[in-house]
N, C-alpha and C positions, 0 to 999 in steps of 0.2 A: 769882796774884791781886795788884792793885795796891791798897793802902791809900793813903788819906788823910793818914795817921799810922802810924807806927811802934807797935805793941804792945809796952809795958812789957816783957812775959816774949816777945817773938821770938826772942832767941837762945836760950832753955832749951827750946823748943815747936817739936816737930819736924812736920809735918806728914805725915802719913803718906801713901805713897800705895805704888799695889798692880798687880795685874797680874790681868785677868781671862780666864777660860775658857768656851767653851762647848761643850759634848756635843752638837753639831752633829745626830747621829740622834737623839736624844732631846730636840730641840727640838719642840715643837708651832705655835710661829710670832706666841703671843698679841701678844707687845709689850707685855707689862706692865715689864718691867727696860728698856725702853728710854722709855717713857710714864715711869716715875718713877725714871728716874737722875736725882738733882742737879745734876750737872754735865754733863748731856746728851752724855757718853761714848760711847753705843750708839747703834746703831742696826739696822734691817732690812737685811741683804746680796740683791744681787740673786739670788743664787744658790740653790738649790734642796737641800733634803737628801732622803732616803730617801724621807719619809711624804709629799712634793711642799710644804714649808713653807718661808717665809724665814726659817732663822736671823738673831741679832742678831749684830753684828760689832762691834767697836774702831774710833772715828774720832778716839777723843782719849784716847789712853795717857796722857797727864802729866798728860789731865786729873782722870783717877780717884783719888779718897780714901780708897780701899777701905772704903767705910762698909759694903756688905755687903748694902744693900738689892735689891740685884738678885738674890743670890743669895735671898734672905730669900722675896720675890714672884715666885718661880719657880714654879711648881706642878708642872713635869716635871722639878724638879730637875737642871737643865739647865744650868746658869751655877754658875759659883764663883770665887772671889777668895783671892786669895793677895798677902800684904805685900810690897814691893819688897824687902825684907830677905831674905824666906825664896826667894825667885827667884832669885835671886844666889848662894846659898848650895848649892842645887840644880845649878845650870845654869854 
């Protein structure tokens, strides 16, 4: 993101960002985590899972904030996020 202006605290304020999953058979296909990403990160993949539904996919990694809400408006429990930090540390 490009400011206007420099923010007073930029150098102390890190901006987090995260890495998302999805349980691909355990998706249902709603589009609600791709309807209210903020940063319009997701999206429907063409491809098909088990139950015949479009999982959501990654079209903008750097763009994610790990705010959580996708996991949050999941109702198949399907999607989850994880901090760039704890990725890294993993992997």
């Amino acid at each position: 993101m490009k400011f206007w202006r420099t923010p007073l605290d930029a150098d102390k304020i890190k901006v987090p960002h995260g890495e998302t999953y999805v349980i691909k058979e355990r998706c249902k296909g709603c589009g609600f985590c791709v309807e209210f990403c903020p940063k319009r990160a997701l999206r429907l993949s063409d491809e098909f899972n088990i139950k015949g539904y479009h999982p959501p996919e990654m079209i903008g990694k750097d763009e994610c904030v790990n705010c959580g809400l996708c996991e949050m408006i999941c109702p198949e429990f399907a999607i989850y996020c994880l901090e760039e930090e704890e990725v890294q540390v993993e992997g």
